[in-house]
C-alpha positions in Angstrom: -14.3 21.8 8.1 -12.4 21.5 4.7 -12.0 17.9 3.5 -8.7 16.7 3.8 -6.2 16.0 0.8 -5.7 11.7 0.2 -2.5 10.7 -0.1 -2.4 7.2 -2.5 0.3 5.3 -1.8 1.1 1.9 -4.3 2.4 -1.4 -3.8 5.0 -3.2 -5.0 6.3 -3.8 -7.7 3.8 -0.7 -9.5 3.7 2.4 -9.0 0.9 5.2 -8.9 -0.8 3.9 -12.1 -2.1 1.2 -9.6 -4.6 3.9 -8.7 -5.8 5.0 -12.1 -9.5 2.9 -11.4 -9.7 4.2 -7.8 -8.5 7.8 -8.5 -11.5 9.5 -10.4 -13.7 8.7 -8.0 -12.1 10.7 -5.5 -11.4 13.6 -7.2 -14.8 13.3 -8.4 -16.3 13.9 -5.0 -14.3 16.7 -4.6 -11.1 15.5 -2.6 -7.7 16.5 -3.8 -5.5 13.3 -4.8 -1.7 13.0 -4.5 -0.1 9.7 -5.8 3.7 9.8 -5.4 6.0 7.8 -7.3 7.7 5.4 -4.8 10.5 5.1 -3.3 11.5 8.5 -5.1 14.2 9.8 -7.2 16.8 9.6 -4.7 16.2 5.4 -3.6 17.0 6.6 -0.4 16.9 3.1 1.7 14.2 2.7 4.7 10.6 4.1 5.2 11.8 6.8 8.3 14.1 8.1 4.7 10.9 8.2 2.5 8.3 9.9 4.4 9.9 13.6 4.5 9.6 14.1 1.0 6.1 12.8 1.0 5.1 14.5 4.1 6.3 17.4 2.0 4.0 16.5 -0.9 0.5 17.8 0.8 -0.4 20.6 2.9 -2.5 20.6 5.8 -4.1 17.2 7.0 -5.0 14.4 5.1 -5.8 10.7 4.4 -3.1 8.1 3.4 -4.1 5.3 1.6 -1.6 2.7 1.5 -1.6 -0.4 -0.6 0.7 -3.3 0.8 4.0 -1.4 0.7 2.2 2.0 0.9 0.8 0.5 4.0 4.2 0.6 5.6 4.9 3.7 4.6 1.5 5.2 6.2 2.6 3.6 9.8 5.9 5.7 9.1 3.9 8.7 8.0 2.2 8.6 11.9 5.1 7.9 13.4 6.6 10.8 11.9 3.4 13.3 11.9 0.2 12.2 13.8 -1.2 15.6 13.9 -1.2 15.5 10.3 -3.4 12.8 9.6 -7.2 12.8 9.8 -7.8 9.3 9.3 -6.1 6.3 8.0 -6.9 4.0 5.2 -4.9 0.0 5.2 -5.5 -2.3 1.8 -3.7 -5.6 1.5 -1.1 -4.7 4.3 0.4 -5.8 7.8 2.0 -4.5 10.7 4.3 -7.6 11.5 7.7 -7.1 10.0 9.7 -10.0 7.8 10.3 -13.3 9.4 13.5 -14.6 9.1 12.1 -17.0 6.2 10.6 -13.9 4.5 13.3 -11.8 5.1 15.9 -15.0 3.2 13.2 -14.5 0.9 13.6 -11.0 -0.1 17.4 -11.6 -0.2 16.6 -14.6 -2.7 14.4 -12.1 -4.8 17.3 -9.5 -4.8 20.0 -11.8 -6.2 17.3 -12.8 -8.6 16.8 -9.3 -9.6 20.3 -8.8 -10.0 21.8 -12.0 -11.8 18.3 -12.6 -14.1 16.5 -9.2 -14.4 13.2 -8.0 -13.9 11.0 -10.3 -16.3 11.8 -13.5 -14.4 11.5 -12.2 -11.2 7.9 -10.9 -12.1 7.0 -14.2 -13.4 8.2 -15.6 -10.1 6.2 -13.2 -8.0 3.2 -12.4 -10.1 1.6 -15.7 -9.0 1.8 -14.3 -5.4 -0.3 -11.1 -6.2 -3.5 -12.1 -8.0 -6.7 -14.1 -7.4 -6.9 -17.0 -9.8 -9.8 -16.1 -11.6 -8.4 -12.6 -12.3 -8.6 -10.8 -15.5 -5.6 -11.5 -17.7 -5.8 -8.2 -19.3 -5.1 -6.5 -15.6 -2.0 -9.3 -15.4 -0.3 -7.7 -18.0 -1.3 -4.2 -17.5 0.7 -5.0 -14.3 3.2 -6.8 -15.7 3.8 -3.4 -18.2 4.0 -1.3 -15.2 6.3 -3.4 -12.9 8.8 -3.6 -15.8 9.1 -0.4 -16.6 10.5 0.1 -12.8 14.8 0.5 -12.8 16.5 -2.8 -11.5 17.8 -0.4 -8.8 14.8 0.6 -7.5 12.9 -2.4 -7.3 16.3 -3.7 -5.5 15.9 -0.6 -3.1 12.7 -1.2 -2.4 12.8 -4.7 -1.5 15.6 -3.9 0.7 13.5 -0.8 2.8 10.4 -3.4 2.6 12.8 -6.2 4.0 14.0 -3.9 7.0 11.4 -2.3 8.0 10.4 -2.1 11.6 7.6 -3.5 13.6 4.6 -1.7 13.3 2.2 -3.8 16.1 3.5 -1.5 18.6 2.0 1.6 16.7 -1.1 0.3 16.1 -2.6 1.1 19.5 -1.1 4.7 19.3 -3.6 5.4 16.0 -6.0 7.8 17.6 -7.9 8.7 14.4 -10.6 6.4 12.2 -9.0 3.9 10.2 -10.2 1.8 7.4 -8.4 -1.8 6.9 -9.2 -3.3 3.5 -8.4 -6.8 2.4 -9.1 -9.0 -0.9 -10.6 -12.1 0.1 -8.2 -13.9 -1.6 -5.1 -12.4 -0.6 -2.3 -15.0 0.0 -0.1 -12.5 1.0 -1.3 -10.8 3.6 -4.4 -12.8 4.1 -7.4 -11.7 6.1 -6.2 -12.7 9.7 -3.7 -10.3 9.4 -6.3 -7.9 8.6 -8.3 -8.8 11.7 -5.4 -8.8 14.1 -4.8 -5.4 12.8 -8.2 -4.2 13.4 -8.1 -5.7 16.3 -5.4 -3.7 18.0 -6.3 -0.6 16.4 -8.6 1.9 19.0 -11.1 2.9 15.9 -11.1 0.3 12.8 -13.8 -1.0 10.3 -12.8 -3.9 8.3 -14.0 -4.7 4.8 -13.1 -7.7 2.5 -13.3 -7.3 -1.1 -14.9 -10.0 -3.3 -12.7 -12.1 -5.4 -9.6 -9.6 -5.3 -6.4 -11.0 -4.3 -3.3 -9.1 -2.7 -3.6 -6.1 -5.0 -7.7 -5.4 -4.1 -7.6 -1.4 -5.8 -5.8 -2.7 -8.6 -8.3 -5.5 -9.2 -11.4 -4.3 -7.8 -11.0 -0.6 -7.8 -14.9 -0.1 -7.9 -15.4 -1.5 -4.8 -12.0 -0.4 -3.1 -13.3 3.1 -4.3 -16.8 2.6 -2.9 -15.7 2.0 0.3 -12.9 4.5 0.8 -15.5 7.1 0.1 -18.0 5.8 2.1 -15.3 5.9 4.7 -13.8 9.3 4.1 -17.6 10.9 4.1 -18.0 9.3 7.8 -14.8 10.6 9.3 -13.1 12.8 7.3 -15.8 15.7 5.7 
């Protein structure tokens, strides 16, 4: 059976630079690596909007690999073509949608975004993302990245993020392998959400990742690597 392509999808506020520690080991091991730019040159509003054109990215099946807000996208990606994927890798993600808090939240971040610009708003949510102890020098490598993003897409993105649907209900319908990964530190979307994931998935395995906060391949893209392979050799050679 030929190996299936893997789909990297980033978080937010980066975009597929986020993968540039993860990526070479992939392709080194012979799998062939897509990492769209997201949400796309159209910010087209809402994940059931995004996942054509990304579906339309690879051929055949293959492996998503969703980071937080790539994570969202992947439960829209089986939603919208089950048969298509082989197995199904989660990092630093969650299937609840917003609360009403977190969704007042994302409105509060979009005027920000709007009236301020991007560098205060990053300094407002950067100390959301990393483990304390993190690397300074991966700080403002991410820092670079998120604000080189347009105003406009980072406001579409929050606004798809902020909208999106309820995933719990798909989680059972996940028929293939999946692979939930979560930094130990993530305040985000902190290891219980992980484990109640995992839990109402049919075929899981859970990993934490040592001292990496909400953006584990980003800060710990050795071991977020190690696994993934170790993952994709099991299920999806």
């Amino acid at each position: 059976m030929s190996r299936p392509a893997v789909l990297l999808l980033h978080a937010f506020p980066l975009d597929s630079r986020m993968w540039d520690g993860v990526r070479p080991a992939l392709e080194e091991a012979g799998y062939s690596v897509v990492a769209p730019e997201l949400p796309g040159p159209e910010l087209e509003l809402g994940f059931p909007a995004w996942a054509p054109r990304v579906l339309g990215l690879v051929d055949g099946p293959f492996v998503p690999v969703g980071c937080s807000m790539g994570g969202y996208l992947a439960f829209e990606l089986w939603r919208q073509a089950p048969e298509r994927l082989a197995a199904v890798v989660l990092a630093d993600t969650r299937a609840t949608p917003d609360t009403p808090d977190q969704r007042e939240a994302r409105d509060d971040s979009i005027r920000l975004l709007g009236e301020a610009g991007r560098e205060p708003y990053w300094e407002d949510l950067a100390p959301r993302l990393f483990a304390e102890d993190v690397d300074p020098a991966l700080v403002e490598r991410a820092r670079e990245i998120a604000l080189e993003q347009p105003v406009t897409a980072l406001v579409a993105v929050q606004e798809t993020i902020r909208d999106r649907a309820d995933s719990r209900p798909t989680l059972a319908t996940i028929d293939v392998p999946v692979l939930v990964l979560v930094g130990e530190r993530d305040g985000l979307t902190p290891p219980a959400d992980a484990e109640a994931m995992v839990a109402a998935l049919p075929d899981a395995r859970f990993s934490r990742i040592a001292g990496a906060g909400h953006l584990a391949p980003f800060e710990r893209p050795d071991a977020v690597a190690e696994r993934v392979l170790r993952f994709l050799e099991e299920v999806a050679s």
